[in-house]
N, C-alpha and C positions, 0 to 999 in steps of 0.2 A: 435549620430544617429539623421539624420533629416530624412528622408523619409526610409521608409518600404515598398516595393515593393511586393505583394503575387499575383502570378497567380496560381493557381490549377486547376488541370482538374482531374477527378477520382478518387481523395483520398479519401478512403475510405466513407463516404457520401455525400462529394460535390463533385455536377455532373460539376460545373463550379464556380470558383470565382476570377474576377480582381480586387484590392483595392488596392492604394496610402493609406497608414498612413502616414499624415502629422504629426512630432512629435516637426514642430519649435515652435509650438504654443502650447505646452504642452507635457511631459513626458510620458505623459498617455493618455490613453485609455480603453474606457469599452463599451462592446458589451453586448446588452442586446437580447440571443438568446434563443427563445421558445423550448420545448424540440423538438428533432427528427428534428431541423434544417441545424444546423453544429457545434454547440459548443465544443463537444469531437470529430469531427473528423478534428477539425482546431488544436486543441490541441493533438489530434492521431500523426498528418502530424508532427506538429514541434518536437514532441519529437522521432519519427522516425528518424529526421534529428539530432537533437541530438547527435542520435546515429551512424551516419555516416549511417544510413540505410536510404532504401527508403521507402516513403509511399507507403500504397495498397491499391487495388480495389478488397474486398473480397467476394463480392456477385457475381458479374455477370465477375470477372476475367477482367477487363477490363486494359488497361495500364495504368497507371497512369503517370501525366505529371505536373512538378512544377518548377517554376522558384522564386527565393525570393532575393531579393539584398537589402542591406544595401545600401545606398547613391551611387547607381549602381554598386556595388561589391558582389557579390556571400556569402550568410551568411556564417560563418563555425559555425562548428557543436560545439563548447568551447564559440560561443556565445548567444546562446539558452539556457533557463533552463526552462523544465515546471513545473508547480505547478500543480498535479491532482488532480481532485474532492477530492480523495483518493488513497492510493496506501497503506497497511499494510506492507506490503514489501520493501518499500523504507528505504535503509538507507543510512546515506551521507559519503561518501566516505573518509572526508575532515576533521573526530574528531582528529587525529591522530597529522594534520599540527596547530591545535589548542592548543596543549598539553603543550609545552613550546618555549620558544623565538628558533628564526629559527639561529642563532648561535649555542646555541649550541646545538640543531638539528642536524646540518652539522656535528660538529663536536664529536656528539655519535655514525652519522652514517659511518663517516670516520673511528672511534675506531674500531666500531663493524663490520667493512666488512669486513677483513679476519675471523675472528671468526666465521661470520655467513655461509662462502662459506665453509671453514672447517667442521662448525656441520653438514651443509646438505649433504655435501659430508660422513660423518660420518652415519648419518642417512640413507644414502639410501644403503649404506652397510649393515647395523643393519635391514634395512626393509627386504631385501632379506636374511637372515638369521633367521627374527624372526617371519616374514607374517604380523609381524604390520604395519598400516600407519605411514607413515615419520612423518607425524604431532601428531601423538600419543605416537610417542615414548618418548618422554622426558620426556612426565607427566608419562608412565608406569614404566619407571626405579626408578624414582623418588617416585613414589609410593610404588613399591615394596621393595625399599632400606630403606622407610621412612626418607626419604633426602628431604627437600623442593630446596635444588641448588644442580642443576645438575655439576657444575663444582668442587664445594665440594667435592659432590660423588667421581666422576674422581680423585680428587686427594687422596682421602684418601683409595679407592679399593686396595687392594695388587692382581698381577695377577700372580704373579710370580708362584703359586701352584695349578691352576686350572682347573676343571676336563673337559674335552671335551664335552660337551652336545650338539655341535653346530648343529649336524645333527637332533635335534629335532625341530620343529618350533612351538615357543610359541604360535603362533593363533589357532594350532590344539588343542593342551593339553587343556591351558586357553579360550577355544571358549566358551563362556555364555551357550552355551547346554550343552557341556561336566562338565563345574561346576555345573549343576543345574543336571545333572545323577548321577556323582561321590559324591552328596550329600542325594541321596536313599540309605535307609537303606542297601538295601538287598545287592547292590552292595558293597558300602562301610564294610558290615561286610564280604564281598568274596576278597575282597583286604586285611582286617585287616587278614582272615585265611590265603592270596597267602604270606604273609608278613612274620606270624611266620614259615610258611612250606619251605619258602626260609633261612630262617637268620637256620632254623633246619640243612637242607643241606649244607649251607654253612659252619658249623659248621664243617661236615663230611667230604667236600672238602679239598684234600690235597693239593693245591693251596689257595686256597678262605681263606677270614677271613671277619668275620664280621665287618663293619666299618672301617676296615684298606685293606683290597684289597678286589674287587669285581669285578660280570665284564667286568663294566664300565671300572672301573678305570686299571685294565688289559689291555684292547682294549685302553688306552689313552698310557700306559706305551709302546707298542707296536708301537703306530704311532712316539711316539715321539724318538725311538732305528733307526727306518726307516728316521724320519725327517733329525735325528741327525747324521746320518750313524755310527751307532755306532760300528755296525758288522764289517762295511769295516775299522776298524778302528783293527780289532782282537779282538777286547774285547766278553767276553761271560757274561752271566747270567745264574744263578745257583735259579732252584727254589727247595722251600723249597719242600720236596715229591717225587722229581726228581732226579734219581740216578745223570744224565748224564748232564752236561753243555751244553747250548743250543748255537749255534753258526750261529744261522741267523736268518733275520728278518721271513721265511716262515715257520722255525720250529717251533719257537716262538710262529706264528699263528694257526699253527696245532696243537701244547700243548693243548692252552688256548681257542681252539674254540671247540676240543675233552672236556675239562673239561666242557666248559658251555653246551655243549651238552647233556651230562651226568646229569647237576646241572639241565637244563629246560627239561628236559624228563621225569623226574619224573611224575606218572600217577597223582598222589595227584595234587602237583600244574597245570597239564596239565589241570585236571579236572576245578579247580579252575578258570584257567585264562577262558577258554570254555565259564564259566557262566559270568565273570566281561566284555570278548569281545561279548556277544549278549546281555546283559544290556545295553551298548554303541551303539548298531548298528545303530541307529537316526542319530550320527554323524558319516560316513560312514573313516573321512579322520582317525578320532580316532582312528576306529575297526583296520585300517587299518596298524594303527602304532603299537598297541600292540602286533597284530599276528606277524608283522615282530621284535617286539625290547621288549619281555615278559620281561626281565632285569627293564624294566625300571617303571612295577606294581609297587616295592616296596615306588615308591618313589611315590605314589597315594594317602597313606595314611595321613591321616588327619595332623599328627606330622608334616609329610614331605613336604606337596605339599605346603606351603609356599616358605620352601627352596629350593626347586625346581624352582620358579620362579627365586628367586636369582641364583641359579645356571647358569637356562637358558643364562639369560645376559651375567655372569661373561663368560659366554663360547665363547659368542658371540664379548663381550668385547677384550676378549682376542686373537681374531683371527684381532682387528684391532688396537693393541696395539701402532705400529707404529704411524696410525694417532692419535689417543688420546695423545701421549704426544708433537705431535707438537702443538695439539689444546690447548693443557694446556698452553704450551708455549709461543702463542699468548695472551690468557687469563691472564697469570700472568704479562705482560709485560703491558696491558692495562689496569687491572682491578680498581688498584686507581682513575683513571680520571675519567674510567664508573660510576664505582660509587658514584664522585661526582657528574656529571650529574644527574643521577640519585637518589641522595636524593634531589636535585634542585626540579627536576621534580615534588619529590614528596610532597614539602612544599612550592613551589611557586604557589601565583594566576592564573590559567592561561586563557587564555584568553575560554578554555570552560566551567569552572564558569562562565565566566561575560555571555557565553548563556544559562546555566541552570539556573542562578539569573534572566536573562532577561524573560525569557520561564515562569518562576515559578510569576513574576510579571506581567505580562501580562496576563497570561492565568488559568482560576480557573477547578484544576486538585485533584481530592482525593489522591495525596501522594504525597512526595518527591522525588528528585531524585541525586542521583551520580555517580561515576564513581568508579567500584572496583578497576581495573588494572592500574590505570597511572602511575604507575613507570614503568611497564615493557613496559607500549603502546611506551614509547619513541623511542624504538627501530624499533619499526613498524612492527613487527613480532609476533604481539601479538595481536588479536582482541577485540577491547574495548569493556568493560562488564557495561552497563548500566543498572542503579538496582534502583528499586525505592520501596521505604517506605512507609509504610503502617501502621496507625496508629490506633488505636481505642478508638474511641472517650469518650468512656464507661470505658474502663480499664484502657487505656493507652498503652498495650500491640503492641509491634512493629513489623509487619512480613517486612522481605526485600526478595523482589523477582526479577529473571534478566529478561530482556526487551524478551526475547523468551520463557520463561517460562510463565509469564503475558499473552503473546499475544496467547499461547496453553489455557489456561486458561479462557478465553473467558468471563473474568470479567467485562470485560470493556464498555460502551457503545459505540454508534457511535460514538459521540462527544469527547468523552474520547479517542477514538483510535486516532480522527483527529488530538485532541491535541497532541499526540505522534508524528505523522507523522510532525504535524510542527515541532515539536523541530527538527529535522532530517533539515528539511528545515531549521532554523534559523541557523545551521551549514552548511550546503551551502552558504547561502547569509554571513554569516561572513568570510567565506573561499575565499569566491568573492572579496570581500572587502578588502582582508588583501592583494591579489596577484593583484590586480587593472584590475579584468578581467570584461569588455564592455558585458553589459548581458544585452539580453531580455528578459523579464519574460512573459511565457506564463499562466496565470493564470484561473485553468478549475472550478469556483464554489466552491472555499476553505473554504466556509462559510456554507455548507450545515447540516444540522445536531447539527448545534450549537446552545445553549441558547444564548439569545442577548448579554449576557454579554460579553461571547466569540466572538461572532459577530463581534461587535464593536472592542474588541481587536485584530481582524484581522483587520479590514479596520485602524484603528491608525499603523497598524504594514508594511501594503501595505503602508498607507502614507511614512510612513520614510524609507520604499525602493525604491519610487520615489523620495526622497529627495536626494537618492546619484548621483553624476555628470554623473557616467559611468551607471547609469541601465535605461532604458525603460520599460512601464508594458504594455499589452496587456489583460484585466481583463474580462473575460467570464462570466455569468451567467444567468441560467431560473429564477432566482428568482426577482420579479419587485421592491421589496422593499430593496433590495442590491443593487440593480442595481442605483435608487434614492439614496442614500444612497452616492455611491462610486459619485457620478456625485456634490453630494452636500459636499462630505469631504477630497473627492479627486482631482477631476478637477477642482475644483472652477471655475472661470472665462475659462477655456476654457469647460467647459460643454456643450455648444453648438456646438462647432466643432470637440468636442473630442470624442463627445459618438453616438451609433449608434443601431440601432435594425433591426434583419436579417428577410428579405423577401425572401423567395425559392418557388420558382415555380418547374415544371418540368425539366427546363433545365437549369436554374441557380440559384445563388445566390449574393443578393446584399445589402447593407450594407445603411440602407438610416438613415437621420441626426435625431437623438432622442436627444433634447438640450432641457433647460427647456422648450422655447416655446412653443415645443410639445408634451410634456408628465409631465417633470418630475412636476410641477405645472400650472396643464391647466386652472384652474377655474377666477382667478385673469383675465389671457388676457380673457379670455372667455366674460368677465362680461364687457369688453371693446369695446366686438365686437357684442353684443346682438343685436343691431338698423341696423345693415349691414350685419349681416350673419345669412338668416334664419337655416343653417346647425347648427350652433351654438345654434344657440334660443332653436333648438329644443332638442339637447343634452344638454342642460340644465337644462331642465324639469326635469330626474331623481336626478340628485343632489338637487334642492330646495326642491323637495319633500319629501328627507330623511332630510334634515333640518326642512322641517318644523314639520318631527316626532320626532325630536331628541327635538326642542322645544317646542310639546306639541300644535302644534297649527294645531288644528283637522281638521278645517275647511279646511282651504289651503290645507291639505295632503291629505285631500277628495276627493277634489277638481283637484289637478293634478295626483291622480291615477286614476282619468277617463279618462286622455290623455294618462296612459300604459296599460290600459284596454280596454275593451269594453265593456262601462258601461248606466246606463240611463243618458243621458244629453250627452257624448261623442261626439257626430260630429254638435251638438251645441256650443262647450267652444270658445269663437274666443280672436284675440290678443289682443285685448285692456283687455280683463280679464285673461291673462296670465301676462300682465305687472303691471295690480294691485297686483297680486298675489307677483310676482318677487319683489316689491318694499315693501311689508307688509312684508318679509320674512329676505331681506336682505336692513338692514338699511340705506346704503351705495349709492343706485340705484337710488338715487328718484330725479334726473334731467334726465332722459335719457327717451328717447319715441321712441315707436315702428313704423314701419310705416303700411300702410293697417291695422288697426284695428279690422274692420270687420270679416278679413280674419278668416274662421275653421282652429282651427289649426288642426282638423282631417285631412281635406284638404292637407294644409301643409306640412304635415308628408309624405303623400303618393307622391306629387310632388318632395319633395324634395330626397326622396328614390329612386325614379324616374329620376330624374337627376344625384345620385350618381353611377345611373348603366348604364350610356351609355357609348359606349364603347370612346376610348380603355381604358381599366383597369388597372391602374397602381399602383401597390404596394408601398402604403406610409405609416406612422405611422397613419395620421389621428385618432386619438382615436372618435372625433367628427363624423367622417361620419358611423365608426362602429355601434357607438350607435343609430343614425337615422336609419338605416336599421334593427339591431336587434328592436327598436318599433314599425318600419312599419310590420316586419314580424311576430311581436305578434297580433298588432292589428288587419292583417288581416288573420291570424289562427285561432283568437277566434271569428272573426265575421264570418267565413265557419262551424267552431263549435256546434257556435250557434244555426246558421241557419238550420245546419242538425239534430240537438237534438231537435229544435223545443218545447220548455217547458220552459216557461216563468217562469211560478211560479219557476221552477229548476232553471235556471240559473240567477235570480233574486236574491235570496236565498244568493249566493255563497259573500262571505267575504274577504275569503283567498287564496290564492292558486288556482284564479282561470283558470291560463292554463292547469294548472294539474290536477284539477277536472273535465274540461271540455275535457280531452282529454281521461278519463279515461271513462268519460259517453261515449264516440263515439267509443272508442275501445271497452268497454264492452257491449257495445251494436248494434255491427257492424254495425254501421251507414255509414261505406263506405271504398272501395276496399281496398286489400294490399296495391297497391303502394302509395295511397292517406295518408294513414294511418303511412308510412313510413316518409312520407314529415312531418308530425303535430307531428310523434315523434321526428324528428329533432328539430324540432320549441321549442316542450318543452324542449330537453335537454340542447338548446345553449342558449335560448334569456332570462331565469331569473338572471342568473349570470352575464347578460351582463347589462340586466335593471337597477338591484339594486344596485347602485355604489355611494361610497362616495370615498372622499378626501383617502383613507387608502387601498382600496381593488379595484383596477380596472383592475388587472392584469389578468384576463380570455379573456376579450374581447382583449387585444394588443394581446393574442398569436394566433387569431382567424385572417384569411387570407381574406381580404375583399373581393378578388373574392370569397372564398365558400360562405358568407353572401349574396353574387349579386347572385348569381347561388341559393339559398332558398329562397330568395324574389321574384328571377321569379317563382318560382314551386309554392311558397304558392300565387302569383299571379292569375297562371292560376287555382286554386280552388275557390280564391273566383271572378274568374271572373265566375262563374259557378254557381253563387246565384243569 
């Protein structure tokens, strides 16, 4: 990739943006964007595209309009990857292609595709017979059979003798309400009475036997005389209690459905089932089933309703007995090879160790991590189970818990989740990597919420994904000391033409050059330019003056906080005694001379704030012209302040804090109107964070829009033109 082409129009918070990324002069790039600029909705737009979707304009509904070309070809969407601030949701697609070598990959997933079209084809038979999910069913037969292999099962089930259950479906009986009712006392002791008062009658029944014909199993002998055509065959059946041989499938029916009519009519059990079908009523499909199929109480009871689960299947099973032995069939034919693959899988390195080794070495997380399932992930029909360990540091005592559990669990910190969410990501970028796929990384402040430790082991982690031939970064961030950071350990030498800081206006947004010159180390050129640029000179002034507090040298810091005040001696101090100052301060300065000597630098101040506000106004980084205008606009709110509080001995007095003292005497003592009073609260909230700046903290004033600073210099202007 050499040039990156973005036009936007309405996405989602940019109202307009053109930018060329020139990327011949370096891989990267990092955008240093204030909040509420464009940073997530530049990061919105590309992972929309991502996703073959389009960006949107969700406020005012507006079209949105985007054009983006790689080296004049239209991006696709396999070449985009964004990094979000956060995302707990994210997980990478890609752990799967990680698991073991892509040979023999191919060739488990060659083994396992008839097997696999087979079981689903199976499965969606067995779901429409039993109400379970397709995908639940293997673990429930398997559970119920206490089988950990389901193909085991299969072959060692005998079906040849089993009872028809099929028309009952397992999600009504086994529904989690129905087991948690049929676990109440009262019910359960009305099934254990319907239990012995049936096995009583069945006793009586001249048909019926207990445990050897019931009638279930009647209604199964029945269908199968009908399946079988047994009748059209001449043959009869002779029951025991029946004078006459019966000689068709409808008399047969009429015997055995006069008997159980007889057997379920009894008032006793009538009464009985009455009270176990309005105990159930909550599950309406239950009630439903028992009034129509009372036969089938018995098997409710505690002894039983195990075997009944079994049952269920077995019935279920057996209606699709044909495909179960061709699936076995396949199975047996394949299964040696599978499963060497699969013990490979499960005692080879694979390359997603070398990203939980790499994750666990880079980044400082409270537990360990693994992977329960990779023998079966091989197949890819298995979703990876990642579980991490948890240790105590006290006992030693080990809990392991899985990555959707933890994250219900809400243990985690912020920085803790993020680290999560990387590992998700370092399985992406190695998945990138392995298939040689040409990616831009859109990256949205992936450093937010971290200890510096972790910090750092993001931006070393960014380096070495710049390092690869096929990636490009695009690096986002509010934060100003990432931002220096990534320009000094990532761009190196191209930091001047690589990095940028977002100016938005009303109608657009533009991207102008933040390279060291201009930000990322100002003071050095600064101290170069002190004799030729009074803009300079004057921003200046607060940095020597927390020097000279940080060394203790009282005098001097006296001395130039009456050039950020309005102090006694203030519109006295002139430049030959700011140059003495400068050179007492910093060891370094002492051949350079200022010019006009004489010159207040009260004076100064106000001219030069003066020239930084005539029009036309154009949005640059400038940190130097910000800071002139926020001192002009202190100095001249404390001298309207002043003047209207009128109390010398008071504001003589004042030590510390004194915009805020002095704003608080004119507010609390209504010394003048709303709107006036609106202006001097501005004054105080913007211009002490922009004052007090050293080499470490200067990140309030960059996100501060020089026009609103022009437009509070003219307002507090026209007040103390007013004194």
């Amino acid at each position: 990739m050499d040039k990156l082409n973005v036009k936007l129009e309405n996405c989602y918070g940019i109202n307009k943006l053109e930018e060329e990324f020139d990327f011949t002069r370096g891989k990267n790039i990092t955008i240093y964007a204030p909040n509420a600029t464009m940073k997530t909705s530049f990061s919105k737009t590309f992972l929309q595209l991502s996703k073959n979707k389009q960006p949107e304009e969700k406020i005012h509904n507006k079209t949105p309009v985007y054009d983006i070309k790689v080296d004049g070809i239209d991006i696709e969407s396999d070449e985009i990857f964004v990094i979000e601030s956060m995302n707990e949701k994210y997980k990478s697609d890609k752990l799967t292609t990680l698991l073991v070598d892509s040979t023999s990959m191919e060739r488990y997933s060659e083994l396992n595709k008839e097997i696999i079209e087979q079981k689903k084809s199976l499965f969606v038979q067995l779901n429409k017979f039993s109400g379970i999910v397709k995908t639940s069913i293997e673990n429930n037969i398997c559970d119920d059979f206490n089988n950990d292999s389901f193909f085991e099962l299969l072959k060692d089930i005998d079906l040849t003798t089993v009872e028809d259950f099929s028309k009952f479906k397992y999600k009504d009986i086994f529904d989690s309400k129905v087991v948690s009712l049929l676990s109440d006392e009262n019910i359960s002791e009305n099934i254990s009475g319907y239990y012995s008062k049936y096995n009583e009658l069945i006793d009586k029944s001249p048909y019926f036997k207990k445990d050897v014909f019931n009638p279930v199993r009647a209604e199964n002998i029945i269908k199968s005389t009908k399946n079988e055509n047994f009748f059209d065959a001449e043959h009869k059946v002779h029951l025991n209690g029946h004078a006459e041989p019966i000689n068709s499938v409808q008399e047969f029916q009429d015997i055995i459905a006069e008997a159980k009519k007889e057997l379920l009519a009894n008032d006793t059990l009538k009464e009985i089932e009455k009270k176990i079908s309005q105990g159930v009523k909550s599950v309406k499909e239950f009630q439903d089933l028992l009034e129509k199929y009372p036969e089938l109480i018995p098997y409710l009871t505690k002894d039983k309703y195990h075997e009944l689960r079994q049952l269920l299947w077995l019935s279920y099973l057996k209606k699709e007995e044909v495909s179960i032995e061709s699936l076995l069939l396949v199975y047996k034919t394949n299964k040696e090879e599978i499963k060497e693959i699969e013990d490979i899988a499960s005692s080879q390195s694979t390359k997603w160790e070398a990203v939980v080794e790499e994750f666990e070495q880079r980044f400082y997380v409270p537990y360990e991590i693994y992977i329960d399932n990779k023998k079966s992930m091989v197949l890819g029909n298995t979703t990876p189970i990642i579980k991490f360990r948890f240790i105590d540091p006290v006992t030693g005592v080990v809990q392991e818990i899985d990555e959707d559990k933890l994250s219900n669990m809400k243990i985690l910190s912020q920085g803790e989740k993020r680290a999560l969410y990387l590992l998700h990501i370092i399985f992406e970028v190695k998945a990138r990597i392995e298939r040689g796929q040409k990616t831009l990384f859109i990256i949205d402040d992936i450093a937010d919420s971290f200890d510096y430790k972790n910090k750092y082991a993001i931006i070393e982690y960014l380096k070495e994904i710049s390092e690869e031939a096929i990636f490009n970064q695009i690096i986002l961030t509010h934060n100003f000391d990432f931002f220096r950071t990534v320009q000094g350990r990532i761009l190196g030498g191209t930091s001047y033409s690589n990095s940028f800081m977002v100016s938005k206006t009303e109608s657009k947004i533009e991207l102008l050059k933040a390279g060291p010159n201009q930000v990322n180390n100002p003071f050095n050129k600064w101290k170069e330019k002190l004799s030729e640029d009074n803009i300079i000179l004057i921003a200046f002034i607060p940095f020597i003056r927390n020097i000279a507090e940080y060394i203790g040298d009282n005098a001097n810091e006296d001395k130039l906080t009456k050039l950020l005040h309005i102090k006694s001696g203030t519109k006295s101090i002139e430049i030959q005694e700011l140059e003495v100052m400068i050179k007492d301060i910093l060891k370094d300065t002492q051949t350079f001379s200022l010019p006009n000597p004489a010159k207040k630098i009260y004076e100064l101040i106000y001219e030069q704030a003066d020239y930084i506000s005539i029009p036309p106004i154009i949005e640059e980084v400038e940190l130097e012209k910000k800071i002139v205008l926020s001192i002009a606009i202190r100095l001249k709110a404390e001298e309207y302040m002043i003047h209207v509080i009128n109390n010398l001995p008071f504001t003589n007095a004042i030590t510390k804090h004194q915009t805020a003292k002095l704003f608080k005497k004119v507010k609390g003592d209504s010394l003048c109107d709303v709107d006036k009073l609106k202006t001097l609260e501005l004054v105080n909230l913007i211009t002490p964070e922009n004052i007090h700046l050293n080499s470490f903290m200067y990140e309030p004033i960059l996100d501060m829009s020089k026009a609103n600073l022009i437009d509070l210099y003219k307002d507090i202007s026209t007040l103390h033109e007013s004194i």
